[in-house]
FITIKOL-779402 format. One record per residue (C-alpha): residue number from 1; residue in one letter; x, y, z. Coordinates in pm, 1 decimal. Last residue first. Layout:
num_residuo_xx_yy_zz
NUM_A_X_Y_Z
...
This chain:
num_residuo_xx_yy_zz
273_X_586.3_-23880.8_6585.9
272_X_249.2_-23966.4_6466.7
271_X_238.3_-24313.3_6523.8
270_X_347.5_-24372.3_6908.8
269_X_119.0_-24108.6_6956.6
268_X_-147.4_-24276.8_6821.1
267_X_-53.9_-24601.8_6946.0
266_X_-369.7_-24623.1_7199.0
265_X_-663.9_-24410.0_7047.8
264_X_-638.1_-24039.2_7265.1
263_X_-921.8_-23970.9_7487.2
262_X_-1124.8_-23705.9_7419.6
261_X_-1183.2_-23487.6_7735.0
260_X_-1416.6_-23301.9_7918.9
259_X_-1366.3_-23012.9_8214.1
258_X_-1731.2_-22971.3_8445.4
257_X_-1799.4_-22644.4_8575.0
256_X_-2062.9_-22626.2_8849.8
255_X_-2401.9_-22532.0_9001.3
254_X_-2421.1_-22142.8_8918.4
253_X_-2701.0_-22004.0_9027.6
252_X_-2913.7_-21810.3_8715.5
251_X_-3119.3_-21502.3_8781.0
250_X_-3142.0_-21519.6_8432.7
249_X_-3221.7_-21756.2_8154.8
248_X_-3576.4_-21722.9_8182.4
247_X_-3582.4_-21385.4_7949.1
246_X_-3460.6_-21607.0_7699.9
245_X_-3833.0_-21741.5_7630.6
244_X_-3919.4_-21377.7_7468.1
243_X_-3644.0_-21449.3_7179.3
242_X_-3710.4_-21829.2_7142.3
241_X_-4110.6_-21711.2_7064.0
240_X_-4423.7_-21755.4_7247.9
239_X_-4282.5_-21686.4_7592.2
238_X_-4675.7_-21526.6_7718.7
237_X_-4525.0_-21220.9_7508.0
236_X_-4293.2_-21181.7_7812.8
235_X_-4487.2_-20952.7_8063.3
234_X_-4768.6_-21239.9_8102.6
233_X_-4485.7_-21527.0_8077.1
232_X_-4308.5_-21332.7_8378.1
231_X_-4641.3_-21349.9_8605.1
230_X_-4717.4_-21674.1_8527.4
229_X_-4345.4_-21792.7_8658.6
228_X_-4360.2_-21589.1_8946.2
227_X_-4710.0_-21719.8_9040.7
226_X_-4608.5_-22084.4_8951.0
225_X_-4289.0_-22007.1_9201.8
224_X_-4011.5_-21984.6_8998.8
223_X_-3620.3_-22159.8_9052.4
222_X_-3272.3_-22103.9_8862.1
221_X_-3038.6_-22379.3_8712.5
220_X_-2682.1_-22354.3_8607.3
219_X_-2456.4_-22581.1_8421.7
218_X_-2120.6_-22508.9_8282.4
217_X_-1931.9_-22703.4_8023.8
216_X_-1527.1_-22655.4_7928.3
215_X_-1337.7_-22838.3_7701.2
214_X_-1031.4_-22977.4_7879.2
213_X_-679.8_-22916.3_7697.9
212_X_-492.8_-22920.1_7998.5
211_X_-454.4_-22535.4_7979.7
210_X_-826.6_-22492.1_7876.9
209_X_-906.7_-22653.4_8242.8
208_X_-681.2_-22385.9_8401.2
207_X_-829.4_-22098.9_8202.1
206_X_-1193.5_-22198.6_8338.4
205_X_-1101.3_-22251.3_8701.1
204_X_-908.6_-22016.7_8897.0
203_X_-722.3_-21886.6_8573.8
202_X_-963.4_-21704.7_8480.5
201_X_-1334.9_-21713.9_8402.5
200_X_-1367.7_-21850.3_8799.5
199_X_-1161.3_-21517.4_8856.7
198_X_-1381.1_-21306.0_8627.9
197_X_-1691.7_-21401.6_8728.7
196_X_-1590.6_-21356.2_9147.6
195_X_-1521.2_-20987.2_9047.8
194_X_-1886.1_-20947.6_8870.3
193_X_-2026.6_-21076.1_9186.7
192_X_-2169.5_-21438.7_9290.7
191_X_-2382.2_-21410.3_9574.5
190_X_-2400.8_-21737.6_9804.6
189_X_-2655.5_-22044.3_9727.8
188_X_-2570.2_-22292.0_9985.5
187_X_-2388.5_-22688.7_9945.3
186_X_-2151.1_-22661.1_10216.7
185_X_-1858.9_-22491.1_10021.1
184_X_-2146.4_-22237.9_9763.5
183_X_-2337.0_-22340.8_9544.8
182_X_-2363.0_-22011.3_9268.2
181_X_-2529.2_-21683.0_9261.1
180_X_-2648.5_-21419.0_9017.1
179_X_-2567.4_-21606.9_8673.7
178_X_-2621.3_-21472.4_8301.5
177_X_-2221.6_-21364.0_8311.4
176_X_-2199.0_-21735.0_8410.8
175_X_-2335.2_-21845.3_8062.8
174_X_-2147.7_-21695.4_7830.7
173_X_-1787.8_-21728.6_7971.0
172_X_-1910.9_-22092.2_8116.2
171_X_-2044.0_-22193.6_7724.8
170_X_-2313.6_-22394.3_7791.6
169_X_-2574.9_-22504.4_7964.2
168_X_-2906.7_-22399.9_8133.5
167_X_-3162.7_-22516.1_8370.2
166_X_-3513.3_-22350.6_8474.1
165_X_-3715.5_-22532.8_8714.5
164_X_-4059.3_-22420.3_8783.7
163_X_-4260.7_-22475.6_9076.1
162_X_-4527.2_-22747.7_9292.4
161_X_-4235.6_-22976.7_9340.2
160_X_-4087.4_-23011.3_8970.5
159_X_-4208.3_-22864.5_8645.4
158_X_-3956.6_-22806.1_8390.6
157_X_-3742.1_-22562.1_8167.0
156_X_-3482.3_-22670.0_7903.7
155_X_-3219.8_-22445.4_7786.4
154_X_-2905.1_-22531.8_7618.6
153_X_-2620.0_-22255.7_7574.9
152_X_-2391.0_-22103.9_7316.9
151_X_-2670.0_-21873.1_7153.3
150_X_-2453.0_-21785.8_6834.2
149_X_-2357.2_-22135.5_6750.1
148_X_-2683.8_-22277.7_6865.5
147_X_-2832.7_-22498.8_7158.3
146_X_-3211.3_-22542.5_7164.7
145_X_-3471.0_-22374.7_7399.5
144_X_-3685.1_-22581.8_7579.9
143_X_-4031.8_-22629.1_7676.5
142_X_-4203.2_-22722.9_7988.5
141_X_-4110.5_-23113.0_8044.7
140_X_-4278.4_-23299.0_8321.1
139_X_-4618.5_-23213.8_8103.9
138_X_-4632.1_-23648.3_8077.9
137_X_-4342.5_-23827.9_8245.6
136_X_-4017.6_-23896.4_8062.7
135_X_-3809.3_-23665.3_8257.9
134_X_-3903.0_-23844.4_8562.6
133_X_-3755.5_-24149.5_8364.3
132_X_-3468.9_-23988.7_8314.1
131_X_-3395.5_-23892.8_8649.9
130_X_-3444.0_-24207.0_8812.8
129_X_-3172.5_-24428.2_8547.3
128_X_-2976.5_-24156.4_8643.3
127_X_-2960.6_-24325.6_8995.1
126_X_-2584.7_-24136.0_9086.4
125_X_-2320.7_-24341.2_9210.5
124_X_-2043.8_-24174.2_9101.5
123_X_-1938.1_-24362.4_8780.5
122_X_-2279.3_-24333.1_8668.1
121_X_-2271.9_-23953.9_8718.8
120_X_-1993.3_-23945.5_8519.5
119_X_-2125.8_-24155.1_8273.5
118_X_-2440.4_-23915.3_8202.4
117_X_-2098.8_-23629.6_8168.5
116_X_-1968.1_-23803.2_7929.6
115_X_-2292.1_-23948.1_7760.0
114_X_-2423.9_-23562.3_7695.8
113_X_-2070.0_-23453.4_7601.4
112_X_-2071.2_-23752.0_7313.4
111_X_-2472.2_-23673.6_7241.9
110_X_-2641.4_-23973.5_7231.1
109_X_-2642.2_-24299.6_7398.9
108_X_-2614.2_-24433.0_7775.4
107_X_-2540.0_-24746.9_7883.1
106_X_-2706.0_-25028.5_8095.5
105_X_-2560.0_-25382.5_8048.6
104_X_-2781.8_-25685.2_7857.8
103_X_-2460.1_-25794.2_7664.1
102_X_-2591.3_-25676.5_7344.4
101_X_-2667.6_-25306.2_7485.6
100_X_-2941.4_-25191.3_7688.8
99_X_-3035.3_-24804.0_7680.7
98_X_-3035.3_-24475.6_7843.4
97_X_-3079.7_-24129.1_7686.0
96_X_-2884.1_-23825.8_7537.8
95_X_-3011.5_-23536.3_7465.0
94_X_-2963.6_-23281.7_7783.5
93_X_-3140.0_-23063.1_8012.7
92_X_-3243.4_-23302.4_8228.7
91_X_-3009.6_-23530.1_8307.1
90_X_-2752.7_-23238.7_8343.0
89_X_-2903.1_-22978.6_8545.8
88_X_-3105.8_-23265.7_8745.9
87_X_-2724.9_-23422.3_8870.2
86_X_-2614.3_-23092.4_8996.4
85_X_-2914.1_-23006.2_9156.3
84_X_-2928.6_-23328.3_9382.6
83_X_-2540.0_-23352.8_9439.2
82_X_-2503.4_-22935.0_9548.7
81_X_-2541.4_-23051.8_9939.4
80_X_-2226.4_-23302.4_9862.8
79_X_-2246.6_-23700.0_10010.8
78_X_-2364.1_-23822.7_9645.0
77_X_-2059.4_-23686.2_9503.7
76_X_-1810.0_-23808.0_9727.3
75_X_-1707.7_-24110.1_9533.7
74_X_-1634.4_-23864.3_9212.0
73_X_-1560.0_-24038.2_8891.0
72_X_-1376.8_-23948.1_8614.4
71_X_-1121.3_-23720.5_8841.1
70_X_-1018.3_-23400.9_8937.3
69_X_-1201.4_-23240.1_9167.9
68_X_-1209.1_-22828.9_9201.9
67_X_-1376.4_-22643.2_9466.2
66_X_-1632.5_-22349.8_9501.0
65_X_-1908.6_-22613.0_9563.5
64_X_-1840.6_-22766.9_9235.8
63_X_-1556.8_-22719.6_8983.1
62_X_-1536.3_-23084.9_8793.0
61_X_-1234.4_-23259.2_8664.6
60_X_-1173.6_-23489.2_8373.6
59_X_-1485.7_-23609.4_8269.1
58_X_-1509.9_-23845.2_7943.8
57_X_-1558.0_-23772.9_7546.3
56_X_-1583.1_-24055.9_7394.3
55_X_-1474.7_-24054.7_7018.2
54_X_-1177.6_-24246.4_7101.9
53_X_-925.0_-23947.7_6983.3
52_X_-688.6_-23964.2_6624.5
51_X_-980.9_-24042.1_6441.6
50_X_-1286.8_-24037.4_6631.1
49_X_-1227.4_-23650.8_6685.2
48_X_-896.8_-23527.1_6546.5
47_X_-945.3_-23517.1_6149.3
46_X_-640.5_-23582.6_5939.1
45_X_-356.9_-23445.7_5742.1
44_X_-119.8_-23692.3_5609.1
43_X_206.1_-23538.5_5495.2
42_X_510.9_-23699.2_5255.6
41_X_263.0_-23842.9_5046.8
40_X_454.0_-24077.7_4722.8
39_X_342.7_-24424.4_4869.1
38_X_-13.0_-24311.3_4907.7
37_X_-14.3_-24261.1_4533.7
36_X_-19.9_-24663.8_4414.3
35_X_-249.3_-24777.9_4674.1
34_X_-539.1_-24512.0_4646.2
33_X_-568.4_-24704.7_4268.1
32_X_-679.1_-24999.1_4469.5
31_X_-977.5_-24821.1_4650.4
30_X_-1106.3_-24884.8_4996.4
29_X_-761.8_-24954.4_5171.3
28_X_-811.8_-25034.2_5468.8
27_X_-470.3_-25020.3_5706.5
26_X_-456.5_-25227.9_6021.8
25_X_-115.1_-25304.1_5906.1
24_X_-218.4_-25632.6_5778.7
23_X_-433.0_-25461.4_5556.3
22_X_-137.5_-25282.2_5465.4
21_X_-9.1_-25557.9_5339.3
20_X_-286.3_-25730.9_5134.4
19_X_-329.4_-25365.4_4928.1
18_X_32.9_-25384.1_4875.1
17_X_-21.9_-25769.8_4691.6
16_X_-301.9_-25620.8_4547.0
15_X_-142.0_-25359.2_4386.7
14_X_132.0_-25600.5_4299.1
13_X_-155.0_-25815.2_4081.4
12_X_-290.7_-25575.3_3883.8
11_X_47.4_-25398.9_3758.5
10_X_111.9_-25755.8_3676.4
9_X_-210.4_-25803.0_3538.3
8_X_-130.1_-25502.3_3294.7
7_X_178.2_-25579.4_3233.1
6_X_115.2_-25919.4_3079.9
5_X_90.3_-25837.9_2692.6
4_X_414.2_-25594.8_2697.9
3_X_303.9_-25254.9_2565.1
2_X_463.6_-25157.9_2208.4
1_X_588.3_-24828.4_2151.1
């Protein structure tokens, strides 16, 4: 069979020409051969974060104080007794970290949960610029104990006013069950019982942010004195290893729930249905 001289540049050149189009589409194509099958998919299966969402994950409602605010920003934060501790369980027991972008404007950068909840904060009123460079002070900074699949939780343990400050995150149904106490309405610790668990678990708080899609991160903190803390190294291997250190992660007061969100990318749902 013979093969007509030109088809080959003519095949050439209409691959382009669809190439061209669905660039104007917002489409890259990186390949030109990709051009010539995507035509025949009746499915596209794709990733959700960054793709379909913004890749910014932002607060949608925090539990606090035995209450729940919706909201990315809360003007009444800095007027709350639980304010002070809330903010230090997440600026420093986190990864992300402040910087300057082109425009000469603070942001933060890191972690996407770490910068939601550092934005938060922002959004509120709160100095995190403070808190983080605290955190970067010389022996400030204990040790810490790094999140994992099986551990679900953060740890990072510091020394503040004369004592030791232990905060944890994670998982709230992991997490709270390692909690005695919690901020109470006007900003006190009050006894947090195995009945109280459940219901903030449940569909008080926990189950009522998965319902709206909200991924869930609690943050608790819990207070030595040096001798306490000396004491508890002595009976725990002197913390040498990440199974003796978790013995720090009790006693724990709970100092809120916070509910996260991706954003969806403008048009997307437009594009999918």
């Amino acid at each position: 069979m013979a093969i007509p001289t030109g088809m080959f540049l003519v095949r050439l050149k209409s691959t382009v020409l669809s190439v061209n189009g669905m660039m104007k589409e917002c489409t890259l194509v990186c390949k030109l051969q990709a051009s010539e099958t995507i035509g025949e998919a009746n499915e596209i299966c794709t990733d959700m974060t960054g793709t379909l969402t913004q890749h910014r994950m932002t607060v949608m409602a925090l539990y606090s104080e035995d209450a729940i605010r919706e909201g990315m920003t809360d003007d009444e934060l800095q007027s709350r007794g639980s304010c002070e501790k809330l903010a230090q369980c997440v600026l420093y027991n986190c990864f992300a970290f402040m910087d300057t972008n082109y425009k000469g404007e603070t942001v933060c950068k890191g972690n996407p949960t770490d910068v939601g909840l550092f934005n938060f904060l922002m959004g509120s009123g709160i100095d995190c610029e403070k808190y983080i460079a605290q955190k970067a002070e010389e022996g400030f900074i204990l040790f810490k104990i790094p999140f994992t699949s099986k551990r679900k939780r953060q740890t990072t343990v510091v020394l503040i006013d004369g004592a030791v400050r232990v905060f944890v995150k994670g998982a709230p149904e992991i997490v709270i069950q390692h909690c005695d106490s919690m901020i109470g309405e006007n900003g006190e610790e009050v006894d947090l019982n195995q009945e109280r668990k459940d219901e903030i678990i449940g569909d008080t708080v926990v189950k009522k942010f998965a319902a709206k899609c909200y991924r869930t991160l609690l943050v608790a903190y819990s207070d030595y004195s040096l001798d306490e803390w000396e004491t508890l190294k002595r009976e725990n291997n002197n913390l040498e290893d990440d199974k003796s250190k978790e013995v720090i992660e009790n006693r724990l007061v709970l100092a809120g729930i916070f509910g996260l969100m991706d954003p969806l990318r403008s048009g997307i749902i437009t594009a999918v249905t």
